[in-house]
Each structure stands twice: as C-alpha cells, then as structure tokens.
SEZAFI-852829 format. One record per residue (C-alpha): residue number from 1; x, y, z. Coordinates in steps of 0.001 Angstrom, whole numbers, m for minus. Example, Ala and Ser with C-alpha at 12.3 -4.5 7.8 and 13.67 -1.06 7.14 Angstrom:
<num 1&east 12300&north m4500&up 7800> .
<num 2&east 13670&north m1060&up 7140> .
END
This chain:
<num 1&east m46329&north m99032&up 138203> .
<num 2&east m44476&north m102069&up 138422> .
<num 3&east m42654&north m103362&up 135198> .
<num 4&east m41610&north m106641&up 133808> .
<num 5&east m38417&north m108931&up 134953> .
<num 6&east m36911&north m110815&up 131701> .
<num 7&east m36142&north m113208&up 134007> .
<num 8&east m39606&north m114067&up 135527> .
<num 9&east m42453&north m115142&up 134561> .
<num 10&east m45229&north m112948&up 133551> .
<num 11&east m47817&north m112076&up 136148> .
<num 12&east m51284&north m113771&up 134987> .
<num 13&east m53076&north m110881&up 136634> .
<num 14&east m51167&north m108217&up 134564> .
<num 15&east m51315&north m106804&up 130413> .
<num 16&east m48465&north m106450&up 129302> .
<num 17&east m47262&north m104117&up 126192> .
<num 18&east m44411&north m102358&up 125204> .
<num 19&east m44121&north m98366&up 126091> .
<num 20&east m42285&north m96308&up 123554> .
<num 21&east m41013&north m92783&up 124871> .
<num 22&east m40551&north m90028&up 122480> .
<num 23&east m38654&north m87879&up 125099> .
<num 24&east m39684&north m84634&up 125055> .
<num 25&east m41545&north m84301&up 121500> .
<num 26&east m45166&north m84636&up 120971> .
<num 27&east m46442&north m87521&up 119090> .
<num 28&east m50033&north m88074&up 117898> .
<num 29&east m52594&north m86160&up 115988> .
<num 30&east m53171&north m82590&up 115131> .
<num 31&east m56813&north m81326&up 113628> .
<num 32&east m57351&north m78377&up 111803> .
<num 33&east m60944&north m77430&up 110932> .
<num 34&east m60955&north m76571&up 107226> .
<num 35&east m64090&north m74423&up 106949> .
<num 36&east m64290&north m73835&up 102931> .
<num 37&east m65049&north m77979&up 103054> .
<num 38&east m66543&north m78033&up 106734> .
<num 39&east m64302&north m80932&up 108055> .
<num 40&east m61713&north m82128&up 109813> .
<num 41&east m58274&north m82584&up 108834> .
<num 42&east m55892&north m85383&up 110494> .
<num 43&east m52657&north m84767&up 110407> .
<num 44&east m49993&north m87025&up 112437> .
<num 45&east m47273&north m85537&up 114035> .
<num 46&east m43681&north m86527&up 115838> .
<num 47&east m43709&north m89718&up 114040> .
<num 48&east m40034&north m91874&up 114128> .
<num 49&east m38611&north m95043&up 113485> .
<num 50&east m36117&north m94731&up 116424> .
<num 51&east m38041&north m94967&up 120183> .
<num 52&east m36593&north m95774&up 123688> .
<num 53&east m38786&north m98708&up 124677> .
<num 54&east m40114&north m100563&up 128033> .
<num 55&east m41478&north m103484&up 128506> .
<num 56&east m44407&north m102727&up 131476> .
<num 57&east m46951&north m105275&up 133141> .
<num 58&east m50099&north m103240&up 135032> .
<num 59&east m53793&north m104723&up 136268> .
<num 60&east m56295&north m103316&up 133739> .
<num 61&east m57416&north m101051&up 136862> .
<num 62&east m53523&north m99511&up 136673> .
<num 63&east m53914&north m98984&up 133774> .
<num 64&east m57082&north m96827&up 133490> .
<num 65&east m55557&north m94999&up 136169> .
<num 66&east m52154&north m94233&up 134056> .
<num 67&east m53603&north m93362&up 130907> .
<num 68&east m55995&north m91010&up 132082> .
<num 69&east m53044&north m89760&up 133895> .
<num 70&east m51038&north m89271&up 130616> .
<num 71&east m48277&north m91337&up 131558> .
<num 72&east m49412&north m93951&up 128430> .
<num 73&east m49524&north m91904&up 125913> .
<num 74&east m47651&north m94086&up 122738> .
<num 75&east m47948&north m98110&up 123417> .
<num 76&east m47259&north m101211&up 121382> .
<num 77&east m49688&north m104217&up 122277> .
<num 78&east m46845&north m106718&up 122144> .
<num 79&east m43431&north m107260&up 123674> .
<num 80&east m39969&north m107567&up 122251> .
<num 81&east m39347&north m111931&up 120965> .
<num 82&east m36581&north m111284&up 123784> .
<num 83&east m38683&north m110176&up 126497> .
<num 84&east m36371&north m107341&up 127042> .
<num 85&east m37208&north m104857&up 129463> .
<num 86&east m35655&north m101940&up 128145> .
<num 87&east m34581&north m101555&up 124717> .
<num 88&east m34029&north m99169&up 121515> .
<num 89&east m36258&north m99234&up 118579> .
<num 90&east m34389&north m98084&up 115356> .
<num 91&east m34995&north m97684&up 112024> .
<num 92&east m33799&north m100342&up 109479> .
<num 93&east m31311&north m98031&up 107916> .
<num 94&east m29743&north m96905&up 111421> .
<num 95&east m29805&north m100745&up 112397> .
<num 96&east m27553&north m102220&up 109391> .
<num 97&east m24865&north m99269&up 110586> .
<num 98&east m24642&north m100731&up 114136> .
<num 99&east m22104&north m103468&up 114770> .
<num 100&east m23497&north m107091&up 115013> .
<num 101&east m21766&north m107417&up 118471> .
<num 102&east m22975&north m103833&up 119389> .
<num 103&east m26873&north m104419&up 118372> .
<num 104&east m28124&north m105800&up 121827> .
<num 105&east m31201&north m104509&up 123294> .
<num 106&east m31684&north m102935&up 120250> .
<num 107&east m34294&north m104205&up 117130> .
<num 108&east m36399&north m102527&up 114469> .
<num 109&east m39925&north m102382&up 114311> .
<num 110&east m40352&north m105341&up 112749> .
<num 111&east m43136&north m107778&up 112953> .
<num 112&east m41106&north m110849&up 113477> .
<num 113&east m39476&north m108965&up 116125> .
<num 114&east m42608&north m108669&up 118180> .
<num 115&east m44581&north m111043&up 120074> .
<num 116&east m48253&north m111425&up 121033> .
<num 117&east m49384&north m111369&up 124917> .
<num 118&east m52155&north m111461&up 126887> .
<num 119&east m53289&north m107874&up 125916> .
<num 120&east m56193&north m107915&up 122980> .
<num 121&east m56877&north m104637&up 121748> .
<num 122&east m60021&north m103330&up 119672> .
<num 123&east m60391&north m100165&up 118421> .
<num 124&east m63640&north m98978&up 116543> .
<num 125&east m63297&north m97077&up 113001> .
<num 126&east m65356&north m94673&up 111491> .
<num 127&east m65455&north m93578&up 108160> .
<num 128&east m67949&north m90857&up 105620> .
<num 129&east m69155&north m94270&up 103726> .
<num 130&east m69940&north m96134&up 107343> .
<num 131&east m73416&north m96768&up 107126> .
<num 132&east m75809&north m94657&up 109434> .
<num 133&east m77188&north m96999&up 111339> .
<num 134&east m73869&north m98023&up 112715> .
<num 135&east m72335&north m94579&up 112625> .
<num 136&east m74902&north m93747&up 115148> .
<num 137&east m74056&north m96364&up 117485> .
<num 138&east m72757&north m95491&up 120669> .
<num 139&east m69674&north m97971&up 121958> .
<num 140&east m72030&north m100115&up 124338> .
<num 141&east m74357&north m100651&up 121078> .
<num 142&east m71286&north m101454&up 119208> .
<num 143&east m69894&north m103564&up 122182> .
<num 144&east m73335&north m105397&up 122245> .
<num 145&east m72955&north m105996&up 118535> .
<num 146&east m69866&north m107955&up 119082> .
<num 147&east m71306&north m109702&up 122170> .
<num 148&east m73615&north m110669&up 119659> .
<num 149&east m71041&north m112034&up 117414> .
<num 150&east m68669&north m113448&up 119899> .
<num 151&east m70605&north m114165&up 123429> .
<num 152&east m67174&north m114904&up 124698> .
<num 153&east m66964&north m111140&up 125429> .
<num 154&east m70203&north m110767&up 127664> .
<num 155&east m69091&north m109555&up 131274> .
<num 156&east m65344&north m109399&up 130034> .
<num 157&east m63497&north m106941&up 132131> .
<num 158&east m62220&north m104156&up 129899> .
<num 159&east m60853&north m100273&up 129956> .
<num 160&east m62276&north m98269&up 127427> .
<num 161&east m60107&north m95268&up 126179> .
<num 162&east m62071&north m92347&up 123542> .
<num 163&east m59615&north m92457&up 120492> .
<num 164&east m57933&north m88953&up 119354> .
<num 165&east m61468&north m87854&up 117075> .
<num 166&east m63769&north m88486&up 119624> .
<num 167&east m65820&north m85057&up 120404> .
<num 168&east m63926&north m82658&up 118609> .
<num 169&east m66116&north m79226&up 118839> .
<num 170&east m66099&north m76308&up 116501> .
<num 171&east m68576&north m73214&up 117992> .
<num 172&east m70124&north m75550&up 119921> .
<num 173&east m71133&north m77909&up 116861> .
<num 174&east m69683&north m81197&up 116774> .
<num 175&east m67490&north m81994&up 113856> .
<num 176&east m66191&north m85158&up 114382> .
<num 177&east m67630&north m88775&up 116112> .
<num 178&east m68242&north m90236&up 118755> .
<num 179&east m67597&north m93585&up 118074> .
<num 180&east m63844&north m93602&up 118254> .
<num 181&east m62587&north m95788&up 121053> .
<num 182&east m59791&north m98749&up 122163> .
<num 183&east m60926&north m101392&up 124335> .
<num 184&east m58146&north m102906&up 126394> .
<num 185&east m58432&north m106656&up 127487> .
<num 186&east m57032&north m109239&up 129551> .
<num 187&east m56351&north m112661&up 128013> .
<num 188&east m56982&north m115512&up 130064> .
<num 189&east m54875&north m117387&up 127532> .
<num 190&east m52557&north m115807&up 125324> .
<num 191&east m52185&north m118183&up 122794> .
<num 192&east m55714&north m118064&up 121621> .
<num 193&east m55339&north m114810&up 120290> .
<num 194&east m53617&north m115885&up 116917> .
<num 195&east m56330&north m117964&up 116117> .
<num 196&east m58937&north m115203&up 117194> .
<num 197&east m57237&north m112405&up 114935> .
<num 198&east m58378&north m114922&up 111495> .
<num 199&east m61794&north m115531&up 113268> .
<num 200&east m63120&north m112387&up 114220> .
<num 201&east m62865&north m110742&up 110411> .
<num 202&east m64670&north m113875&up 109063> .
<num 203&east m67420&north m113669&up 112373> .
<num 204&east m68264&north m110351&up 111710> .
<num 205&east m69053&north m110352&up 107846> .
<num 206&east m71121&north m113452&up 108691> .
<num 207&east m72645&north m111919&up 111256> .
<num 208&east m73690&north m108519&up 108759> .
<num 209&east m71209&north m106262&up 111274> .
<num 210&east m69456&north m104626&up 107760> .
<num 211&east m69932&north m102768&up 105050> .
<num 212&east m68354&north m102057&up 101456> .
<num 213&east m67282&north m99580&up 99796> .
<num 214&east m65346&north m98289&up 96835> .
<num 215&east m62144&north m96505&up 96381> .
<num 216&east m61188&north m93449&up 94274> .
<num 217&east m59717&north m95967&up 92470> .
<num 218&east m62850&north m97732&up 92159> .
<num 219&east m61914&north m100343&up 94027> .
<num 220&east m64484&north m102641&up 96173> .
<num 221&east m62927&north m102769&up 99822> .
<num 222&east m64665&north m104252&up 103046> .
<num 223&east m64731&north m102470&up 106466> .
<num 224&east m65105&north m103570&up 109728> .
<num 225&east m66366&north m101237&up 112563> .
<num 226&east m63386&north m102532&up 114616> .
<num 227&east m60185&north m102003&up 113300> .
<num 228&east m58842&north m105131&up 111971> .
<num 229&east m55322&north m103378&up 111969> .
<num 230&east m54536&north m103791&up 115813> .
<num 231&east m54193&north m107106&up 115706> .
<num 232&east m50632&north m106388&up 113801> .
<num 233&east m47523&north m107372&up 115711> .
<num 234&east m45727&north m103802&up 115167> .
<num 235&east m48979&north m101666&up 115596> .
<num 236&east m48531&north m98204&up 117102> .
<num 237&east m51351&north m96884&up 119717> .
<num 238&east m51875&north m93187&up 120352> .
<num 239&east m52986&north m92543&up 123080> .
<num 240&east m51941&north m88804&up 123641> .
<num 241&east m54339&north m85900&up 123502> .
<num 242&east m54619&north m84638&up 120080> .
<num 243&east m52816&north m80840&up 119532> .
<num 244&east m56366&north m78799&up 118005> .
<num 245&east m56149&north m75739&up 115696> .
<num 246&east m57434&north m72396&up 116883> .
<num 247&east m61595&north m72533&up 117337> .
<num 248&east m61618&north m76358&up 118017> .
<num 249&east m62468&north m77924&up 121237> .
<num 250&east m62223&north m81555&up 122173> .
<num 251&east m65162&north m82790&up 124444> .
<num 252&east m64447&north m86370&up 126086> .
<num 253&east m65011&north m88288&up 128749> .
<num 254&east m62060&north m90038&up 130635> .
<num 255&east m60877&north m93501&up 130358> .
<num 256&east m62922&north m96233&up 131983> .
<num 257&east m62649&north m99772&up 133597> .
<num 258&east m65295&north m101736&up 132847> .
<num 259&east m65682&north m104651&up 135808> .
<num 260&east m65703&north m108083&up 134605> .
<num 261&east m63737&north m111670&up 133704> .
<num 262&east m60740&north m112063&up 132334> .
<num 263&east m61547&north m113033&up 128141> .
<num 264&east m61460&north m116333&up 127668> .
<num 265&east m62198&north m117289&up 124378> .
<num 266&east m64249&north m120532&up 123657> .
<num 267&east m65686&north m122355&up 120785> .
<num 268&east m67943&north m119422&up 120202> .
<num 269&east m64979&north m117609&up 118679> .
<num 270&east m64151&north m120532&up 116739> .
<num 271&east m65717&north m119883&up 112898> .
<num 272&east m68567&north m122388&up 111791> .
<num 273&east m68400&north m123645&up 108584> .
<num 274&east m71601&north m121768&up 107979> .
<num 275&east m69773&north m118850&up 108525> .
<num 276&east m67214&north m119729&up 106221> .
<num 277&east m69714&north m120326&up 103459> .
<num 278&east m71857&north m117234&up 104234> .
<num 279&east m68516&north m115173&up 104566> .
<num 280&east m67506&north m116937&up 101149> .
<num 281&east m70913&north m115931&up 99479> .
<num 282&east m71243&north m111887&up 100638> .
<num 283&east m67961&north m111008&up 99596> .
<num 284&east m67956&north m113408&up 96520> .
<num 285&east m64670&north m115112&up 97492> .
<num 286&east m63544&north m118798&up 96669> .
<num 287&east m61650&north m120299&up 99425> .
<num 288&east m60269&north m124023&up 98939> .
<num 289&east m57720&north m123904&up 102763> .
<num 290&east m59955&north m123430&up 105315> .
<num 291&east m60235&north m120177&up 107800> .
<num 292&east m56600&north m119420&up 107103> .
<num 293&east m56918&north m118846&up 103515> .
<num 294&east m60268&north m116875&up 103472> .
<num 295&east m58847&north m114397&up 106428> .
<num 296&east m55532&north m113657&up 104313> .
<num 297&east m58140&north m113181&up 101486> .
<num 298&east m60193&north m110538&up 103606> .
<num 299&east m57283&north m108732&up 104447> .
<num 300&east m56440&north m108215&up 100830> .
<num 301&east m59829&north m106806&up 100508> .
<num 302&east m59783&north m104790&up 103226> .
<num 303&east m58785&north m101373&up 103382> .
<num 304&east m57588&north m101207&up 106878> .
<num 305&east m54036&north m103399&up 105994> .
<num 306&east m54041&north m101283&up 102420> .
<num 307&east m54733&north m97924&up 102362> .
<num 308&east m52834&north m96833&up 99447> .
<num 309&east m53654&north m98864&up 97173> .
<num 310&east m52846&north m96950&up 93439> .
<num 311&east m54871&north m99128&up 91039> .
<num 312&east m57409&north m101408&up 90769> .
<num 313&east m56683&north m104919&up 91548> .
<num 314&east m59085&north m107912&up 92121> .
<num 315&east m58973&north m111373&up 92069> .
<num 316&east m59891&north m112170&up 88517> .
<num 317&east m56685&north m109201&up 87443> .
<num 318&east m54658&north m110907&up 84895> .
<num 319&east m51113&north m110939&up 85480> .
<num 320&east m48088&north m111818&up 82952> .
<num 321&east m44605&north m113280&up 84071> .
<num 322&east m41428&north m113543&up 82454> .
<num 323&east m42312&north m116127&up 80433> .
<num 324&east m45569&north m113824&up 79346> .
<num 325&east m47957&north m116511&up 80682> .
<num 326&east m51208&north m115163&up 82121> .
<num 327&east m52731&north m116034&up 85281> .
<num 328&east m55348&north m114324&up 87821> .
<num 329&east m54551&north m112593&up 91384> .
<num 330&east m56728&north m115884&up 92613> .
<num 331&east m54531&north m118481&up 90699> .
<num 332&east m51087&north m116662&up 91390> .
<num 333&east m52319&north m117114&up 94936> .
<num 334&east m53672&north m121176&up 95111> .
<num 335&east m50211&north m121497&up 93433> .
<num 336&east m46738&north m122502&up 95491> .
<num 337&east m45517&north m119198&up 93704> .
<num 338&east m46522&north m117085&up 96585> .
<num 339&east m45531&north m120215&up 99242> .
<num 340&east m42019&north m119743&up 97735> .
<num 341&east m41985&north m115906&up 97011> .
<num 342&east m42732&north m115646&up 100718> .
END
C-alpha cells in the first residue's frame, strides 16, 4: 500500500480517501434478530468523534484487494483541505481545549474541513416502503438503471463492496437484502464531481429511479435507490464485517473489481432543462435558480440528509418572526434571509 506525500502531487492512477483507525475497538454494525416482530435490528457500535487518520492513495485493483483483506474497514471519501498525511480527528468540544499553536495536524470532522477527490462513491439503500420492483433488483439491474440515467457510467471501472445487511441468514431463511452495496470509482476529473452530486438527484427523479413515501410524522419524503448521503464531505464508510447475534449468519460474496475506464463525466450528466421541469412537476416543487436551487430543494425533501425530522414541515408551513409577520418555508427560502442566516 503506498500512501500519499503532502508534498506531491496526487497520482492520476490512484483514489484517494482518508483512513480512520479506531485502534483496537470494533466499529460498525451489530444485528440482532428480534423474532416476536421477525426482523432485523441495526444497531451501530464503537462510534467516536476522535479518530487517528491517514491520508492513503491505492489503484482501484489495491483496493479490492485490501478491503477484502480487512485492512479498510472505516474510510472517509475525501481528504483533509491540508492534504495532511497523518492527522487526529477530534471532537469539537476536545478541539476548543487544545491550544491554537498546539492544534496542527489536528481538525474536527467538519465539512469545510474536508475536500473532494477523485474517489465517487455510491452506495444503494433499501428500505420496507422501496417499491418491489426495485427491491428485487440485483446491483447489475440497479447499475444498468443508472447507466440508463447517466451513460457516462457504461464500461466505468469500479469495485463493488456488499454493504453490512447484505445476506444476513436466520435458520437458513434470509432476513435481510441483497441489494446493499458501495461502488468505488475513479474520477478522471475531480472537479466534476461537485457539479455531479446536484445532477444526479435531479437525473434520477426525471428518469422515474425514486419513490415517495411518508413519515410517522406524516411527512412526504423522496428516496433514491442510491444513497444521496455519500456525496457529503464528512461521510463515514463502514466497511467492517458486521458483529451478528446468536442464530444469525451473514452470507456474502467478496469484494469485486469490475474492469473498465476511468469515469469521466460528460454532458450526459449535465441536467436538461426537461429534466428540470419534469423533476419540478413529480415532486410539485417551484424552482426560480436553476439546478442549484431545485437540488438544495430535494435534499430538504429527502430523507437521506434528515432522518429525524420531529414534525411536519413543507413548503407552504407558515412561519412567524419577531416581528409576527408570516411567511412560507418556500418564501423564507427565495428570500436573502437564509443568504444572510447562512
């Protein structure tokens, strides 16, 4: 494994993401079968805001080779603003304690801390309200279905890595998916990824690769079968083999490099304006800024960035302010309030 030089360039035939090492302790996912419900229950386990932290730079091929291995078990996607090649990860608490002129090499987990690279990661979700017909799919249907979407990605060179749920086996009857993976790619240029992470969201919806569904809160959220989630700057990947409960046995195959190009992204991943307006129409929105404004307006629909969500909240809520003068979730945010709140 070789690893990244601050002081060099990177290598154009390498990924490179940050490693975080939990020393000793496990971190990932425990399941527990809970038989009175017959299903699984995720737990996560090990979890910290304070990891030691390397920079590394592999070939996809390497990397295949070191996962199945078990020597990448927790990853980031992105590397340190500094390019640092070894550093601390703290949390924001412990951070503010250290002395300014003490706090090198070390950073929080931050977005603005963290920078993009030539590493794209997609990872497929699942859920009970997924519809059937894509719940069934295996990941080269679902990898078809975004060739379909984006041709950019035919014959892209990729590793393909089962997530923690995939084939998870209780007395021989499967009780969890098989449709839980992350797909590792190689950039041919970086800096189209930004761009990509607003496109894809708006691609898919127009290209009927979603579905809705409602909250206990009765909320109306959109999901994607990939993960809109890993595109964040600070996003954790697991991948460490889950701890099981007594009774449970985990079925899956190892990771695997698919042989292709590097990704280069084209004007097929750039969003039509027919996309925009069929995007704009399925999911009801009114967008007045372009591609920008309807993917932050996606996001705030989508249940991926907000989980825990405690009441219901749509665009047409009425708000008061100090002054107790009303205004929508869709004016507060066409106003400069948010610009300067942000």
């Amino acid at each position: 494994m070789s690893k990244q030089k601050t002081d060099n360039l990177p290598d154009p035939d390498k990924i490179q993401f940050t490693l975080l090492k939990p020393e000793d302790r496990f971190i990932g996912y425990c399941f527990d079968y809970l038989e009175d419900q017959e299903c699984l229950l995720k737990t996560e386990k090990g979890f910290s805001n304070s990891y030691d932290a390397e920079t590394v730079s592999v070939t996809l091929n390497e990397f295949e080779h070191l996962v199945n291995r078990g020597d990448f078990k927790v990853i980031m996607p992105t590397v340190h603003i500094s390019e640092w090649r070894e550093f601390q990860i703290v949390s924001e608490m412990k951070y503010e304690s250290i002395e300014r002129d003490l706090r090198n090499k070390i950073c929080t987990r931050k977005k603005d801390n963290f920078k993009h690279t030539n590493l794209l990661v997609l990872s497929t979700t699942c859920s009970d309200n997924m519809p059937d017909k894509l719940k069934a799919m295996s990941i080269n249907d679902l990898y078809g279905e975004l060739c379909r979407i984006v041709p950019d990605f035919i014959n892209v060179a990729h590793v393909r890595v089962p997530g923690s749920s995939y084939g998870i086996y209780k007395d021989g009857k499967l009780v969890s998916d098989e449709s839980s993976w992350n797909c590792y790619f190689k950039l041919e240029d970086p800096d189209s990824l930004e761009s990509f992470t607003k496109s894809l969201k708006i691609k898919m919806v127009a290209g009927n690769f979603y579905w809705l569904e409602r909250t206990k809160q009765d909320e109306q959220i959109v999901r994607f079968p990939f993960d809109v989630t890993y595109f964040d700057k600070n996003k954790i990947i697991l991948e460490s083999i889950p701890e099981l409960s007594e009774g449970l046995e985990r079925k899956s195959p190892p990771a695997e490099y698919i042989d292709g190009t590097d990704l280069k992204l084209t004007s097929d991943s750039v969003v039509s304006l027919k996309e925009v307006k069929d995007c704009q129409k399925k999911l009801g929105l009114k967008v007045s800024r372009g591609v920008s404004d309807l993917d932050a307006k996606i996001k705030m629909l989508s249940y991926d960035l907000f989980p825990r969500v405690r009441f219901h909240l749509s665009v047409n809520t009425i708000l008061e302010d100090a002054n107790k003068t009303e205004f929508t979730v869709e004016e507060f945010y066409e106003s400069s309030d948010v610009s300067r709140f942000c």
